[in-house]
C-alpha positions in Angstrom: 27.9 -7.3 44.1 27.7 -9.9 41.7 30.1 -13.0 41.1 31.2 -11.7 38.0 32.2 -7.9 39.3 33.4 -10.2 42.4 36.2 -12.1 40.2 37.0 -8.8 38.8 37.8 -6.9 41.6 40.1 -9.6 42.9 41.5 -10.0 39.6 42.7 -6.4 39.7 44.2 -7.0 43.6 45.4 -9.7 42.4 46.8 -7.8 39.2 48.0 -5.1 41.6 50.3 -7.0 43.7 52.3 -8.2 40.9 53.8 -4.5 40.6 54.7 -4.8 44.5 58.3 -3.4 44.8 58.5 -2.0 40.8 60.7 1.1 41.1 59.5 4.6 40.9 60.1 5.9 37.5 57.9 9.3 36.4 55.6 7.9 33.4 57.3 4.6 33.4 55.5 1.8 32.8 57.4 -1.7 32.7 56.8 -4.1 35.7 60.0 -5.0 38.1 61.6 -1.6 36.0 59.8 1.2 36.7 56.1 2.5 37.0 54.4 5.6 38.6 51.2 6.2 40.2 49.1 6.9 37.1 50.7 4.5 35.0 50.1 1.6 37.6 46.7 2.0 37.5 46.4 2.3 33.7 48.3 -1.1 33.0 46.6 -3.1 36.1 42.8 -2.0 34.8 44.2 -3.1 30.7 45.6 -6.1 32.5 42.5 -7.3 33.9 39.9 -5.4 30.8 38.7 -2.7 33.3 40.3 -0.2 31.3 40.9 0.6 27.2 44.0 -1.1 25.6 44.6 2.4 23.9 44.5 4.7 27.2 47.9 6.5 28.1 47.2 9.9 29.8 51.0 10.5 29.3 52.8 13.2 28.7 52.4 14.5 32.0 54.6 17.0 33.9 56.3 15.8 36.8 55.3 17.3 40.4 52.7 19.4 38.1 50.7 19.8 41.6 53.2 22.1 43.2 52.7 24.5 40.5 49.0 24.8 39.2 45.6 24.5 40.9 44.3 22.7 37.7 42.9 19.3 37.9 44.5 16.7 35.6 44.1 14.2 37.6 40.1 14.8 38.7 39.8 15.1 34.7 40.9 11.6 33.8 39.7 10.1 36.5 36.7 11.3 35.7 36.5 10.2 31.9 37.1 6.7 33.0 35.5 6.0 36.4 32.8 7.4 38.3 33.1 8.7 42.2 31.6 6.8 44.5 31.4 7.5 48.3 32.2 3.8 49.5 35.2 2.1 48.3 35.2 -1.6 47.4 38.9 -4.0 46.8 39.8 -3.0 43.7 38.5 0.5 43.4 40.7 4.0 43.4 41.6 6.6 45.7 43.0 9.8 44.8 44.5 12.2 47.2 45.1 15.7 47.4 49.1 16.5 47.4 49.8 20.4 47.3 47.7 22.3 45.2 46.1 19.4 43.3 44.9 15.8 43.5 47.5 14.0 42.3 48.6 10.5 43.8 46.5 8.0 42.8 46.2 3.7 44.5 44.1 0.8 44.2 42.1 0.1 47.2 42.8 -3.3 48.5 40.6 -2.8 51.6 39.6 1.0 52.5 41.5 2.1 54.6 43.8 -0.8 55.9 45.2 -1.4 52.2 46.1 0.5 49.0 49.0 -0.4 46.4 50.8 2.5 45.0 53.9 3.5 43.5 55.0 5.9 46.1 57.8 8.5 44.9 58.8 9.0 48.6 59.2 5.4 49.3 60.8 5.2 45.3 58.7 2.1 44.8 55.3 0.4 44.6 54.3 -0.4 48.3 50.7 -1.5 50.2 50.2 0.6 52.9 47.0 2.1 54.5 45.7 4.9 53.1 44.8 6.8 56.2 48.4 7.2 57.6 51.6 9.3 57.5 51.8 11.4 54.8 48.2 10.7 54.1 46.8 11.1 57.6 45.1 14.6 57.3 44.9 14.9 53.3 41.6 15.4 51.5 41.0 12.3 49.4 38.1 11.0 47.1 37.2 7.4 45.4 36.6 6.2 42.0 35.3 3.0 40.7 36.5 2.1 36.8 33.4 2.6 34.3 34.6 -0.5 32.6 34.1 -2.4 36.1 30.7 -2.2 35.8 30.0 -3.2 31.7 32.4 -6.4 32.4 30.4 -7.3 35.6 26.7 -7.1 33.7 
């Protein structure tokens, strides 16, 4: 890892622990208001560059992955990151909830620390990613496409 891709990643932790304690709030996206999982990691990557000013996957049903095997969330994560098999600070995890993956954090350190807005704990938290209600679930990682252009 360069020094360039280095300041980046801890620009987005850094980025990321601004939203600590935001609200829950389906497709919310206002700091200290109201964010959810998806949006939190759309306006932390814009914050910091790692992501186009002009995404915003929304409209998105709520609790879609109770009802439908179909991957929305593998499909944009896909169009703007690429899976990786070894997460780095700053990268994204994405775990499998139901039928679907569908809850989405920012790795602070795999697997001691990831931000994300959880809808159980109604706000955004850092917590591992290996424990309670994501002990036992399938998961994969992402690293943001744009990561890698702004660290060249």
């Amino acid at each position: 890892m360069n020094n360039a891709e280095r300041q980046i990643r801890e620009a987005i932790c850094t980025e990321a622990r601004t939203w600590l304690r935001t609200p829950y709030h389906h497709m919310a996206d206002v700091r200290g208001v109201g964010v959810d999982c998806s949006m939190l990691l759309v306006r932390v990557y814009q914050a910091v560059g790692a992501a186009p000013l002009d995404l915003d996957p929304r409209p998105y049903p709520f609790q879609f992955n109770l009802h439908k095997g179909h991957e929305f969330q593998l499909e944009f994560l896909d169009k703007y990151a690429y899976r990786i098999q070894e997460p780095q600070s700053g990268d994204i995890v994405t775990w499998k909830v139901a039928r679907s993956y569908s809850h989405v954090g920012i790795i602070m350190e795999w697997p001691d620390s990831v931000i994300h807005s959880n809808m159980v704990a109604k706000m955004v938290e850092e917590s591992r990613g290996d424990a309670g209600f994501y002990a036992d679930r399938d998961h994969l990682f992402y690293s943001p496409k744009m990561l890698r252009e702004l660290s060249k």
